[in-house]
C-alpha positions as CSV (number, residue, x, y, z in Angstrom):
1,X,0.0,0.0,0.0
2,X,2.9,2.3,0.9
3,X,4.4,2.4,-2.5
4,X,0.7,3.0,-3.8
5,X,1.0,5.9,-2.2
6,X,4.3,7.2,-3.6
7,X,2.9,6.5,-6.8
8,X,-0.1,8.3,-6.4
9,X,2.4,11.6,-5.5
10,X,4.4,11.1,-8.3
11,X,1.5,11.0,-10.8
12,X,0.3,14.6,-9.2
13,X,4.0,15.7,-9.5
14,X,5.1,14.7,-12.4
15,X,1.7,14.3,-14.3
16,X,-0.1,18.3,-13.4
17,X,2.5,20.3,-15.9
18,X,1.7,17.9,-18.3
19,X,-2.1,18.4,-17.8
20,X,-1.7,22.2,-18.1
21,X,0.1,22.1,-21.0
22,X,-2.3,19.8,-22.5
23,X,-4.9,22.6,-21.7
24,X,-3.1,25.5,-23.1
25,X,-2.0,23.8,-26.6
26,X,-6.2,22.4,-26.7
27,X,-7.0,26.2,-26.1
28,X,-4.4,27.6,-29.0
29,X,-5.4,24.7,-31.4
30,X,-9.3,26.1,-30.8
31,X,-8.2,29.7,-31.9
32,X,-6.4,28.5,-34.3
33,X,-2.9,28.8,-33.4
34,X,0.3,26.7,-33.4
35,X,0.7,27.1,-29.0
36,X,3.6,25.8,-27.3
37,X,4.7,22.4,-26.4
38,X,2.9,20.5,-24.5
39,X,6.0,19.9,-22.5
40,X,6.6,23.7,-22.3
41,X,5.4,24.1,-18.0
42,X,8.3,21.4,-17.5
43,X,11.4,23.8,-19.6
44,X,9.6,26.8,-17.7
45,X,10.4,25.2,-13.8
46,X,13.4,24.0,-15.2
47,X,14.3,27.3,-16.3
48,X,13.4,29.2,-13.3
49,X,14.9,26.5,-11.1
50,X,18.5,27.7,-12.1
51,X,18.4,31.1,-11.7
52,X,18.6,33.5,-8.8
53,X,16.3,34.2,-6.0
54,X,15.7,37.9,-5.5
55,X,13.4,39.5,-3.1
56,X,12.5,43.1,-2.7
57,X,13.9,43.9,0.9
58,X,11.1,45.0,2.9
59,X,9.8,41.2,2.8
60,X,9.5,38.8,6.1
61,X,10.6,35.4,6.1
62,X,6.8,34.7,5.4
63,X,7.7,35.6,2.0
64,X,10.7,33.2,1.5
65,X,8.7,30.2,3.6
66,X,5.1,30.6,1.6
67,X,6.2,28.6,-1.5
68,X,7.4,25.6,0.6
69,X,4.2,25.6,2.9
70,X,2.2,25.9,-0.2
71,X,3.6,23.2,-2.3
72,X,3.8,20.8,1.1
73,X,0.1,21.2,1.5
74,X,-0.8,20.2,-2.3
75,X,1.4,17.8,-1.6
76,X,-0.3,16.5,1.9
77,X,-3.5,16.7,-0.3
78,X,-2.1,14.2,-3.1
79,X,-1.7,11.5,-0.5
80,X,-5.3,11.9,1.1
81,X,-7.2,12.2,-2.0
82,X,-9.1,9.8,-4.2
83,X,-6.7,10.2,-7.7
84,X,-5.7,6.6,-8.4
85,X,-7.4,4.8,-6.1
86,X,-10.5,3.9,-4.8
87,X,-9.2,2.3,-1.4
88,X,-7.7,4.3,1.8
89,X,-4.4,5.0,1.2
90,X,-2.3,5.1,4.5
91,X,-2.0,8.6,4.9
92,X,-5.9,9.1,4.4
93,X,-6.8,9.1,7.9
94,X,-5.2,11.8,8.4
95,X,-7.2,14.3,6.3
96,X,-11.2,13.9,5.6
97,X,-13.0,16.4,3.5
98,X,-12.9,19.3,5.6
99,X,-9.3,19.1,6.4
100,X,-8.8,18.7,2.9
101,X,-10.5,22.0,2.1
102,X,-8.8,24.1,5.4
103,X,-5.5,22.5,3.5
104,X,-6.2,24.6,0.3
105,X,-7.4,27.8,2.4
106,X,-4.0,27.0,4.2
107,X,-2.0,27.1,0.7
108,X,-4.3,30.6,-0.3
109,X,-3.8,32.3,2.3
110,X,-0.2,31.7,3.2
111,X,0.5,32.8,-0.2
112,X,-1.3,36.5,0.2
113,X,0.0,37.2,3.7
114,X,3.8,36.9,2.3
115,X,3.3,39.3,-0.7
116,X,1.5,42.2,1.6
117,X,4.8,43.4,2.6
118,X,6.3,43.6,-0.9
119,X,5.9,46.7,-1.4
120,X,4.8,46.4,-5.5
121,X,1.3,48.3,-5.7
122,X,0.3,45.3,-8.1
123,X,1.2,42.6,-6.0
124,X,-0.7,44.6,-3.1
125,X,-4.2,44.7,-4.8
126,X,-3.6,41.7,-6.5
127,X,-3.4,39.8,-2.7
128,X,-6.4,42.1,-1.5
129,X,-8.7,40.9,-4.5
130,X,-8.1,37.5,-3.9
131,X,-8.5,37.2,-0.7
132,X,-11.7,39.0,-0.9
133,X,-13.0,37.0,-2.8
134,X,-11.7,34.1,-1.1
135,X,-14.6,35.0,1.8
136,X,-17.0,33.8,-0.8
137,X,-14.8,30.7,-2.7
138,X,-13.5,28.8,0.8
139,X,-16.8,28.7,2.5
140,X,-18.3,27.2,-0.5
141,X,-15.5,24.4,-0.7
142,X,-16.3,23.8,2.6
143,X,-20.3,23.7,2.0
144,X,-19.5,21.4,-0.6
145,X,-18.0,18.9,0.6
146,X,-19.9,19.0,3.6
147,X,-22.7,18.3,1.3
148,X,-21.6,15.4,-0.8
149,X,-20.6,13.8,3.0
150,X,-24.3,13.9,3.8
151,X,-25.3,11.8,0.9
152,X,-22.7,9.3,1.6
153,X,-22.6,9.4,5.0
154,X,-19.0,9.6,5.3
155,X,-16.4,12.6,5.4
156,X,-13.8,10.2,3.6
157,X,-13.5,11.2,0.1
158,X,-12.5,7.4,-0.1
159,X,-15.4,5.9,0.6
160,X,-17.4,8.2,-0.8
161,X,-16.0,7.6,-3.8
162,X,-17.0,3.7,-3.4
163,X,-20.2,4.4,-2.3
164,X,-21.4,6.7,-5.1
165,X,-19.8,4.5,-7.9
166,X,-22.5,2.1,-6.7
167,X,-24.8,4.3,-5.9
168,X,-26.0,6.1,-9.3
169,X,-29.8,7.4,-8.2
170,X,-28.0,9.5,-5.4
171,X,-25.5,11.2,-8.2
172,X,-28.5,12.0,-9.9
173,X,-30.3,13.6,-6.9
174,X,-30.8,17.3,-6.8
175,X,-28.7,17.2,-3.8
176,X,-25.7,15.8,-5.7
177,X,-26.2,17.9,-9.1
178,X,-26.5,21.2,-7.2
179,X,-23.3,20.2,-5.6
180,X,-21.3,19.7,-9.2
181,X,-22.4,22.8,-10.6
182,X,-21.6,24.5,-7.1
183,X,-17.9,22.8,-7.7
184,X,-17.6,23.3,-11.4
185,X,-17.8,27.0,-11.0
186,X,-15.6,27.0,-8.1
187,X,-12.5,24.8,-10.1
188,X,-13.0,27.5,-12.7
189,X,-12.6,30.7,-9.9
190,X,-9.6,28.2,-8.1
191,X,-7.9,27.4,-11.1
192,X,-7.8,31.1,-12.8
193,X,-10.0,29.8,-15.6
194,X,-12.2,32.3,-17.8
195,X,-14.8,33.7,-17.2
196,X,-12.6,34.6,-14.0
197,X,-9.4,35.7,-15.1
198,X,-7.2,35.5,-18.2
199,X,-3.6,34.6,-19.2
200,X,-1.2,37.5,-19.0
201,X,0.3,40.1,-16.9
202,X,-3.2,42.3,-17.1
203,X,-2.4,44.2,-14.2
204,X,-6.1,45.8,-13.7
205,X,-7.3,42.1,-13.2
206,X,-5.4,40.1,-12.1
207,X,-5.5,37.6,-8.6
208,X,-3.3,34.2,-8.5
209,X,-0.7,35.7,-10.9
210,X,-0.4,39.1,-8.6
211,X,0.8,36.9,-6.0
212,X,4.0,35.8,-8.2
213,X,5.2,38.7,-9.3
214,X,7.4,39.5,-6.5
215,X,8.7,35.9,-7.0
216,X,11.9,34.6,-8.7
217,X,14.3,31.2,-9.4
218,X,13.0,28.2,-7.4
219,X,10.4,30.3,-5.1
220,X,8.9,31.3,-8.6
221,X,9.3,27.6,-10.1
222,X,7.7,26.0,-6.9
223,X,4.5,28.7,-6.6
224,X,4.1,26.9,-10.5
225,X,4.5,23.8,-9.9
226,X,1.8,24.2,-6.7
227,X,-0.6,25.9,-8.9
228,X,-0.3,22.7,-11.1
229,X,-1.0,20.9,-9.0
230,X,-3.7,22.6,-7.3
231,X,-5.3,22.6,-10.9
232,X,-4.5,18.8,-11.4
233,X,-6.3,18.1,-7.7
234,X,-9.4,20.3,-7.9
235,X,-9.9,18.2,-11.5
236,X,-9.3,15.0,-9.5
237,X,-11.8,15.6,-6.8
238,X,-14.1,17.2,-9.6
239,X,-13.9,13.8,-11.8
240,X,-13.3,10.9,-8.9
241,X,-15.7,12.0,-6.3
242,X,-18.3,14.4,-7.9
243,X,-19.3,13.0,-11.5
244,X,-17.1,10.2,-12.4
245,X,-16.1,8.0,-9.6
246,X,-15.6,5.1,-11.9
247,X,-12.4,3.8,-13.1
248,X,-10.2,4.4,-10.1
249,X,-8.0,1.5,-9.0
250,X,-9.9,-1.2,-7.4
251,X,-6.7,-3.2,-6.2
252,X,-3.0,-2.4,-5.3
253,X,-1.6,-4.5,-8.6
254,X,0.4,-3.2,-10.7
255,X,-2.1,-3.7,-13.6
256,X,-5.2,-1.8,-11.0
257,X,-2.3,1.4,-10.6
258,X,-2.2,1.2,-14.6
259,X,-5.5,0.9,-15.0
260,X,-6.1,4.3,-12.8
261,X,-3.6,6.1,-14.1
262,X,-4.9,5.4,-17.7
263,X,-8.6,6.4,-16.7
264,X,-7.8,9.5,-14.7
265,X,-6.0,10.6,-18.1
266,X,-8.9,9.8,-20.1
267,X,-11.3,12.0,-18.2
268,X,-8.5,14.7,-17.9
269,X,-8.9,15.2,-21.1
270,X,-12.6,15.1,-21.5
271,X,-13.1,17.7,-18.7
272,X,-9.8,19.8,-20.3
273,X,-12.2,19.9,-23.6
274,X,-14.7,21.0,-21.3
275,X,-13.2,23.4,-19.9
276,X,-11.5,24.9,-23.0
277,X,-15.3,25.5,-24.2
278,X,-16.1,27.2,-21.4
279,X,-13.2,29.9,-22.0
280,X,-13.7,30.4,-25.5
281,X,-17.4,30.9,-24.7
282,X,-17.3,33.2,-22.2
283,X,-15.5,36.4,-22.1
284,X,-13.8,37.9,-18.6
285,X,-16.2,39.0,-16.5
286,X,-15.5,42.1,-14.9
287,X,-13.8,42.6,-11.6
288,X,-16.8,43.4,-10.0
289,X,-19.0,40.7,-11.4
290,X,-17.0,37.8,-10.0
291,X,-18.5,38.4,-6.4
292,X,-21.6,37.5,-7.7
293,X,-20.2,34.6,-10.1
294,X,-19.1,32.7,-6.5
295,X,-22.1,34.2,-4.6
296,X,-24.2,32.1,-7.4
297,X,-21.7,29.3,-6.6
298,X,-22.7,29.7,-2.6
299,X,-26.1,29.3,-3.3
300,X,-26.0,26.0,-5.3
301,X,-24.3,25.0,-2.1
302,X,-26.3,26.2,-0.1
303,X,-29.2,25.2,-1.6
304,X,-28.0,21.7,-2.3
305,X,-28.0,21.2,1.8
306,X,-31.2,22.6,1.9
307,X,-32.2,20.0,-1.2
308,X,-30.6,16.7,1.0
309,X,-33.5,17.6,3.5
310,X,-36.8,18.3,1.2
311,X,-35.6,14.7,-1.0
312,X,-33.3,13.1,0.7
313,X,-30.1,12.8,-1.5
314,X,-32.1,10.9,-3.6
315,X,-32.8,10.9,-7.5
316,X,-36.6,12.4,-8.1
């Protein structure tokens, strides 16, 4: 079991550049473009990874600690998490759904408190826009997931997993289907997807890539490589537990890890087509309008708990 688990961190390691590559060469090929390689997020870090570290010098050691403490806790998520397998691993004790969810409030936040003392105007308002609208985005994680665990019974995304790949009438419920719209609109908001925010240095608008800017070498190459993998988990939960919990690993063979890793690739790239739609759909919404982009992504969650009680968690 242990080295099921080291596999299952390595796949989220090595496995979330790729994914985002994937995304962003899928999203050029749709506008018509030639992108870059698919391989291009892996030369980036590698890039970054060999140059210097410079840091304005008004910063705390907040600011030299946050990328560590952020990648540790996507990395504390990749071992609790339902991505290859279906079965406990032996770290998933440790960490149920809510933990899970105060783990990526944990990453956020850490993140914004060491670039408030950087002095860059940019990187300031950048920090203060997302944590604002962080108010709205972690209570709804946490709603969510508190939701799903009263169909199933369970906090542990585990065997909820196992229960709702048997249990199809309760993914259809209102309950359930409330919760994946809830969750689809909050992996686009987490994951810096349009209609929340674009790719670029737009200074007027931007939130996760304010919070790099003060960033450089391996601090820079590891704040990535978490927001990979952030992006690679929130699809993971989003597929495995929400609306495909089918095709994880049933066993701890090599053939079962194959088999998982295979699947979770194969619905990667569904919900990557997905999700390229979606952007070239939509246009930005304004600043503004994202508070009420997540506080429609509340309500479905909130209204999903209120659903479990008038039906049950059960399909009408």
């Amino acid at each position: 079991m242990l080295y099921f688990q080291v596999i299952q961190t390595l796949v989220v390691l090595v496995l979330s550049p790729l994914i985002s590559g994937i995304m962003t060469k899928a999203r050029a090929m749709v506008q018509s473009k030639r992108g870059p390689s698919i391989f291009q997020p892996y030369y980036d870090m590698w890039k970054f990874m060999r140059k210097e570290v410079v840091a304005p010098s008004s910063v705390s050691i907040i600011f030299h600690l946050a990328p560590a403490v952020a990648f540790s806790c996507y990395i504390i998520l990749s071992m609790v998490l339902p991505i290859l397998t279906g079965y406990p691993l032996p770290f998933a004790p440790i960490v149920d759904f809510l933990g899970g969810a105060f783990l990526f409030v944990m990453a956020g936040v850490i993140s914004v408190i060491a670039v408030t003392r950087t002095g860059s105007f940019y990187t300031t308002i950048g920090a203060s826009r997302a944590i604002s609208f962080a108010a709205l985005a972690e209570p709804t994680l946490i709603i969510v997931f508190f939701g799903v665990a009263l169909i199933t019974s369970t906090n542990n995304p585990f065997i909820t997993t196992q229960v709702l790949s048997t249990k199809v009438n309760w993914i259809l419920s209102p309950t359930h289907l409330l919760i994946i719209v809830s969750f689809f609109m909050l992996l686009l908001f987490e994951t810096g997807k349009i209609p929340i925010e674009a790719e670029g240095l737009m200074e007027l608008g931007m939130l996760d890539e304010a919070k790099l800017m003060e960033y450089s070498g391996i601090q820079y190459a590891m704040l990535k490589w978490g927001s990979y993998m952030k992006q690679f988990i929130f699809m993971s939960i989003f597929l495995n537990i929400f609306t495909f919990p089918w095709g994880v690993a049933m066993g701890y063979s090599a053939v079962s890890i194959g088999i998982g890793i295979v699947s979770l690739l194969v619905k990667m790239l569904f919900l990557i087509g997905v999700l390229v739609a979606v952007e070239e759909t939509y246009a930005k919404l304004r600043l503004f309008k994202i508070l009420d982009y997540l506080a429609i992504s509340f309500s479905l969650a909130l209204l999903s708990i209120i659903s479990f009680f008038l039906f049950g968690g059960i399909a009408l």
